[in-house]
C-alpha positions as CSV (number, residue, x, y, z in Angstrom):
1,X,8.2,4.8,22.5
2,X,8.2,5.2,18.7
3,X,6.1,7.6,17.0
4,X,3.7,6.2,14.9
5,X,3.6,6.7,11.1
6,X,0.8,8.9,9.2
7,X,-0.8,6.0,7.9
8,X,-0.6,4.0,12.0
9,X,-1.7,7.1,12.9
10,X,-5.1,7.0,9.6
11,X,-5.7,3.2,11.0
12,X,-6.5,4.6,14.3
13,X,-8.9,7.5,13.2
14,X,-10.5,5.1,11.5
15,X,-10.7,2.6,14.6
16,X,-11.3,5.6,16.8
17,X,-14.3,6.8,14.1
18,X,-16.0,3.5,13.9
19,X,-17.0,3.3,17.7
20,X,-18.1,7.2,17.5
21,X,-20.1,6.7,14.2
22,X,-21.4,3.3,15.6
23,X,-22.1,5.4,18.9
24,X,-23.7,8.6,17.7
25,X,-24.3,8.5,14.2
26,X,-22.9,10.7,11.3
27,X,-24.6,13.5,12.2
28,X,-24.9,13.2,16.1
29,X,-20.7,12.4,16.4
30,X,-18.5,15.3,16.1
31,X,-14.7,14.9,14.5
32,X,-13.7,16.7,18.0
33,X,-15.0,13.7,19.8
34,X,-13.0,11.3,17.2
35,X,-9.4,13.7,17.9
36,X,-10.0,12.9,21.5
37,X,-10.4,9.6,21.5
38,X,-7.2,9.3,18.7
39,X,-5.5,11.6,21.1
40,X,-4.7,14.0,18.4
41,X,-6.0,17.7,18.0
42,X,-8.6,18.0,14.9
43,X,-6.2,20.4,12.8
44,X,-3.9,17.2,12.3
45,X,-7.3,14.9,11.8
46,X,-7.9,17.0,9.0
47,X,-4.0,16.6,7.7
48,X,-5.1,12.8,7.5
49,X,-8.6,12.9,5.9
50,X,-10.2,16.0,4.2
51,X,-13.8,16.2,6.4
52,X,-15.7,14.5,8.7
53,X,-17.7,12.7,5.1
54,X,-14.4,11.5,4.2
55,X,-13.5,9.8,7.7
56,X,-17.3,8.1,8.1
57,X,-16.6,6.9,4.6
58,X,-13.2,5.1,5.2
59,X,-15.0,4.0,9.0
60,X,-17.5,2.3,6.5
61,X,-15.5,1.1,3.8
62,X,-13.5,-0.7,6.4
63,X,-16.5,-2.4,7.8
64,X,-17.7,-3.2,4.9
65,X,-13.9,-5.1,4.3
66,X,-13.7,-6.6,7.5
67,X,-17.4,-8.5,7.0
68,X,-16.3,-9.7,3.7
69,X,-13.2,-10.7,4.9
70,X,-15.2,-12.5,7.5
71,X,-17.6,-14.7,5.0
72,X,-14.4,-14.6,2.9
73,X,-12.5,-16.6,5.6
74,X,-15.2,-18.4,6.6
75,X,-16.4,-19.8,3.4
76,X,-13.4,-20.6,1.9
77,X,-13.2,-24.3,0.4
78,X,-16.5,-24.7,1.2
79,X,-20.0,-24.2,-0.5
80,X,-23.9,-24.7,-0.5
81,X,-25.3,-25.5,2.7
82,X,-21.4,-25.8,4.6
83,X,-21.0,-22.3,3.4
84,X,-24.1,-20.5,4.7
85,X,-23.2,-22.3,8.0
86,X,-19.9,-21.6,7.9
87,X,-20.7,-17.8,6.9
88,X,-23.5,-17.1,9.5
89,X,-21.7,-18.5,12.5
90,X,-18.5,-16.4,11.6
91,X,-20.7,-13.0,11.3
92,X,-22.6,-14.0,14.6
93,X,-19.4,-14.5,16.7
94,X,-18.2,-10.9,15.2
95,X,-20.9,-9.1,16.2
96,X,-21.0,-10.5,19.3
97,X,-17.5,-9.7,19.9
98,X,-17.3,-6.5,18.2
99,X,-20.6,-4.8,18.7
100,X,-19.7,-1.6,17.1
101,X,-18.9,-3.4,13.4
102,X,-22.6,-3.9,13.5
103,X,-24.0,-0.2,14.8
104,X,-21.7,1.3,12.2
105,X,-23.8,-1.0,9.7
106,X,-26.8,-0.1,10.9
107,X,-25.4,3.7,11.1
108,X,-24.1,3.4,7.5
109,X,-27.7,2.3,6.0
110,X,-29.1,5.8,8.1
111,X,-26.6,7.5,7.2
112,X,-27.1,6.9,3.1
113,X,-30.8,7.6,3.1
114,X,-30.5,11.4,5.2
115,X,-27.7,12.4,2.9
116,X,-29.5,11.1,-0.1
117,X,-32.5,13.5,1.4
118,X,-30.1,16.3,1.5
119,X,-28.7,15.8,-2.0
120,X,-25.7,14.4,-1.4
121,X,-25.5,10.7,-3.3
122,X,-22.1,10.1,-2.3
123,X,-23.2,8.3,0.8
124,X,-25.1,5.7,-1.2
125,X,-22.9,5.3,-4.1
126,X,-20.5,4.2,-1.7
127,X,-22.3,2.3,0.8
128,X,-24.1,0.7,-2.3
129,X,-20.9,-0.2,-4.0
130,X,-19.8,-2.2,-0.9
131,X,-23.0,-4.0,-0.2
132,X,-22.5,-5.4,-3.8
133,X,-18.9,-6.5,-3.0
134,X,-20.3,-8.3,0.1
135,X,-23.0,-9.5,-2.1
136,X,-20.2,-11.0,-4.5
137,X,-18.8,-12.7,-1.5
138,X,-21.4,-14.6,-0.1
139,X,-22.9,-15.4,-3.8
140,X,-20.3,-17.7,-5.4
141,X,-20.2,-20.1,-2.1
142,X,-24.0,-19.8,-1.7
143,X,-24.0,-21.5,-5.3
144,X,-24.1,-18.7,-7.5
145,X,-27.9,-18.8,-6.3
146,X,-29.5,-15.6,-6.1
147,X,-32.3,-17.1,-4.2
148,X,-30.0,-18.4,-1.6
149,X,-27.8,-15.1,-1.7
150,X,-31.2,-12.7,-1.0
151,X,-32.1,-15.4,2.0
152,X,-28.6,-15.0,3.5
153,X,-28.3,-11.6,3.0
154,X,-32.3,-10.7,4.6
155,X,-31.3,-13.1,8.0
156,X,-28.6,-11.4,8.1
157,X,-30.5,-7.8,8.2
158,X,-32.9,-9.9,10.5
159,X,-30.1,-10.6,13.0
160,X,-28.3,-7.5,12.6
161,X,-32.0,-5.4,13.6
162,X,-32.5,-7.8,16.6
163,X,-29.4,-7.6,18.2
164,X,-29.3,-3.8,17.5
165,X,-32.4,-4.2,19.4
166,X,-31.5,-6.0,22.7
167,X,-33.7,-8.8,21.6
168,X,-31.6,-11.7,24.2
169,X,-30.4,-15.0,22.9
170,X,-33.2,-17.4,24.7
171,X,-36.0,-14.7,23.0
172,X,-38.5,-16.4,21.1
173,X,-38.1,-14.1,17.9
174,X,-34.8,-16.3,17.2
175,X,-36.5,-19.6,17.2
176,X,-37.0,-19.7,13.2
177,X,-33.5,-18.3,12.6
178,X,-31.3,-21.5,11.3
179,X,-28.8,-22.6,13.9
180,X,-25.7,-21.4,12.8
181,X,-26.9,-17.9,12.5
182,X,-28.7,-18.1,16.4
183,X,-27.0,-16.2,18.7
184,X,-25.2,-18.0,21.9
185,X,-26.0,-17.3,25.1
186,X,-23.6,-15.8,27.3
187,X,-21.6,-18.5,29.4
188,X,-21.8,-17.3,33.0
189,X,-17.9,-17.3,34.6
C-alpha cells in the first residue's frame, strides 16, 4: 500500500473535519476527534494545518467551493428561469446525498457570529468572502438580477433550515417551494 502524500494526507483532514464540524460544531468538535477519524496522531495534524481555526477554515472554504462548483456545473450554458432550475435541483440532490455539506453551512454561519462575539473577525471575513463568490455564481445565470439572485439565495437558506430541521419531503411547509428546489421523497427498495 503506498503512503499517501502531505497534501492526500491535508484532503483527508479536511474530509475528516467537515463531518466533525458538520457534527459538533467549532467549538463542541475537538482536533483529537478529527486525528482519529484521519487516523493520524494530532502532533502530525498540526504539521498539516497550524490550529483547529485553520482546519474549520479550509473545512469551509471547501464547502463553500464544492456548492459553487455545484450551481457552476449546473448552470452552465444555461440562464433565467433554466438556470434557477437547473441550480436548485443540483444543490437539492447534494444535500440529500451529502448531508454534512449542509450542517457544515449551517455550522459555518454559527460559527462566524460566536467568534465575531469573541472578537475574532476572521471567521466572518472568511465565511463572508465565500458567500459573495457563491453569490457571483448564481448571479450572472440568474440574469445579472439582484432581485432574482436574493430569491435564489433566501430558498435556498429556506431549504437549507428545513432540512437541517427534519421537516420530511411530503410536509406541508414545502408546498410553496418551486419544484425544482422540493425535496424528493425517498424511493422505498
Amino acid at each position: 500500500m503506498a503512503r499517501m502524500s502531505a497534501e492526500e494526507r491535508r484532503e483527508s483532514v479536511i474530509r475528516a473535519a467537515t463531518t466533525e464540524f458538520a457534527r459538533g460544531g467549532y467549538h463542541g468538535t475537538s482536533t483529537e476527534a478529527i486525528a482519529r477519524r484521519v487516523g493520524v496522531s494530532q502532533p502530525y495534524l498540526f504539521r498539516l494545518f497550524p490550529g483547529k481555526k485553520a482546519i474549520f477554515l479550509a473545512a469551509a472554504e471547501r464547502c463553500v467551493e464544492d456548492t459553487i462548483r455545484t450551481f457552476a456545473e449546473a448552470s452552465e450554458g444555461l440562464e433565467g428561469e433554466e438556470a434557477l432550475h437547473a441550480m436548485g435541483e443540483a444543490y437539492t440532490k447534494v444535500i440529500e446525498e451529502r448531508p454534512e455539506r449542509l450542517m457544515m453551512q449551517m455550522q459555518m454561519y454559527v460559527a462566524v457570529r460566536a467568534a465575531e462575539e469573541e472578537g475574532d473577525h476572521e471567521f466572518g471575513e472568511s465565511v463572508r468572502a465565500g458567500w459573495m463568490r457563491l453569490w457571483d455564481t448564481v448571479h450572472l445565470p440568474l440574469g445579472a438580477d439582484a432581485g432574482e439572485t436574493t430569491m435564489f439565495m433566501a430558498y435556498g437558506m429556506l431549504i437549507n433550515c428545513l432540512t437541517a430541521m427534519g421537516f420530511p419531503p411530503e410536509h406541508r411547509v414545502w408546498e410553496g417551494m418551486y419544484p425544482s428546489a422540493r425535496r424528493k421523497a425517498r424511493s422505498e427498495d
